[in-house]
C-alpha positions as CSV (number, residue, x, y, z in Angstrom):
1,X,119.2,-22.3,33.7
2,X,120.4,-25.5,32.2
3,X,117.3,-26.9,32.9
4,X,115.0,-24.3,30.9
5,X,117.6,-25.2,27.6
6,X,116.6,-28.6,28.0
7,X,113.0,-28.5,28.1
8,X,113.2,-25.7,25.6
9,X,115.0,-27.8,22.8
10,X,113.1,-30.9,24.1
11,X,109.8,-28.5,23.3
12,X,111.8,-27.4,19.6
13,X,112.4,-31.3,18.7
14,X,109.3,-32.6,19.7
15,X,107.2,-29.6,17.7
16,X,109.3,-30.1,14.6
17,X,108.8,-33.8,14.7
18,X,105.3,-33.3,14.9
19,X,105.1,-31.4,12.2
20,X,107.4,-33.1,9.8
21,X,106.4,-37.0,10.4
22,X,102.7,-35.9,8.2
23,X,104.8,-34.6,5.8
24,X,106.9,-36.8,5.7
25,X,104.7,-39.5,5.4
26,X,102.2,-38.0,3.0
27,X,105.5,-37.5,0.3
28,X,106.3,-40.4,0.3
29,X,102.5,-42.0,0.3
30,X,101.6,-39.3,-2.7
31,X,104.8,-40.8,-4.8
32,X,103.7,-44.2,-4.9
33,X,103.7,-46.6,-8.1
34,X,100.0,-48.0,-7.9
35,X,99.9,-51.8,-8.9
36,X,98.7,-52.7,-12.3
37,X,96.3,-55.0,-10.8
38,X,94.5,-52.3,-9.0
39,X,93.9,-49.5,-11.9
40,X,90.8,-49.8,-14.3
41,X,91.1,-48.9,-17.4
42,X,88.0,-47.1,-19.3
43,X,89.3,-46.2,-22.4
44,X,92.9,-46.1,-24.4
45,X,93.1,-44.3,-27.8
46,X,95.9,-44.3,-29.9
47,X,96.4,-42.0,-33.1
48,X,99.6,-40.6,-34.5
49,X,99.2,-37.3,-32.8
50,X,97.6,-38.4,-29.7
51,X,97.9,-41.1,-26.8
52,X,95.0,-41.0,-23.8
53,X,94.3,-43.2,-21.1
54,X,91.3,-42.9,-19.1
55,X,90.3,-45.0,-15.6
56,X,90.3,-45.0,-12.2
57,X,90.9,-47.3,-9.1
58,X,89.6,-50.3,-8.2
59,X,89.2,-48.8,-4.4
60,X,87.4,-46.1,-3.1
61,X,90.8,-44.5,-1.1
62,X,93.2,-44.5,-3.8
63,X,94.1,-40.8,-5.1
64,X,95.5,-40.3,-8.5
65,X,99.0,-38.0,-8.9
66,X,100.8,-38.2,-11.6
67,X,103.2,-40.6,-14.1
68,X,106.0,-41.8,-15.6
69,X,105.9,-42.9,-19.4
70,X,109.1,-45.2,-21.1
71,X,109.5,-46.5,-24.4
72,X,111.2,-49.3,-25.9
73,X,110.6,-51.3,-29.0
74,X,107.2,-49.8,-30.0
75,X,105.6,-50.6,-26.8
76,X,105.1,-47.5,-24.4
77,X,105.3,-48.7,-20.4
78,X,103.3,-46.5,-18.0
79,X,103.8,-46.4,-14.4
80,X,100.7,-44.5,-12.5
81,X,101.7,-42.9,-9.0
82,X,98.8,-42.6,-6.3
83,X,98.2,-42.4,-3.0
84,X,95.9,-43.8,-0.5
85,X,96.9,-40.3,1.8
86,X,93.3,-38.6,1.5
87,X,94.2,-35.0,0.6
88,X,94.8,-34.0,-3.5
89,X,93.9,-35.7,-6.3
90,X,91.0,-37.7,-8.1
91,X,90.2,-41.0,-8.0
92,X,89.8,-41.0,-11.5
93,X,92.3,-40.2,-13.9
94,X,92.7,-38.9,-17.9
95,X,96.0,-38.6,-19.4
96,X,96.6,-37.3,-22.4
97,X,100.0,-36.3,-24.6
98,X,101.3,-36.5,-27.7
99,X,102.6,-39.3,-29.5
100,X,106.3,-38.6,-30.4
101,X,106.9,-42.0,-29.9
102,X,105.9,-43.2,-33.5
103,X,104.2,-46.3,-34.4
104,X,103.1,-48.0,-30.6
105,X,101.9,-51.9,-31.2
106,X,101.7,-52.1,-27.3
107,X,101.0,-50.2,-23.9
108,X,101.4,-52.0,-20.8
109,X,101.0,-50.8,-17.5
110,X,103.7,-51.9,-14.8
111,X,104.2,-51.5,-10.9
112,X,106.8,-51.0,-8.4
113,X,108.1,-54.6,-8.7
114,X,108.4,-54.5,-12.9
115,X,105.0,-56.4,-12.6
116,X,103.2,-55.4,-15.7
117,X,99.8,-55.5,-17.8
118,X,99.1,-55.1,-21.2
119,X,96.1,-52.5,-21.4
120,X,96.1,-51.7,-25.3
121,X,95.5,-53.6,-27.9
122,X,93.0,-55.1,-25.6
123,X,94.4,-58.7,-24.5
């Protein structure tokens, strides 16, 4: 009997493993800071109401999901989070929001590592 409750928990761990390693794999790959270097920019507006960014990535894997915005001494710092983990999102990407951050002189866009790149005013 002892036997059968070891190859059934053995057969329990192994299934849940199975099905939690994608999963686990694909949060963490889908909540990725993509690096500056590999983003293309097409287009940044800036107005009083309105901030938008539009562009895409410089491969043909990379999956666009999502953002993070900070702001500091009238320049806004925008993180862009992708994945290379081929289910969701586009490979292009258009934010838009509204400007409650006042007068913006600068928008940069910066990585995982702090590195960073100055997208608007063009440099």
């Amino acid at each position: 009997m002892s036997m059968q409750l070891n190859r059934k928990y053995i057969t329990i761990v192994f299934t849940v493993a199975i099905i939690a390693f994608p999963i686990i794999i694909g949060f963490f790959m889908l909540n990725k800071v993509v690096d500056p270097e590999e983003i293309m920019i097409t287009k940044t507006e800036v107005s009083p109401e309105l901030i938008t960014i539009q562009g895409g990535f410089g491969d043909s894997i990379s999956k666009y999901h999502g953002y993070n915005i900070s702001h500091h001494d009238h320049s806004l710092f925008i993180q862009i989070k992708g994945s290379k983990f081929p289910i969701r999102g586009d490979k292009d990407f258009n934010i838009s929001f509204t400007n409650t951050y006042g007068d913006i002189a600068e928008i940069y866009l910066v990585g995982q590592d702090n590195a960073k790149r100055k997208i608007w005013p063009q440099p």
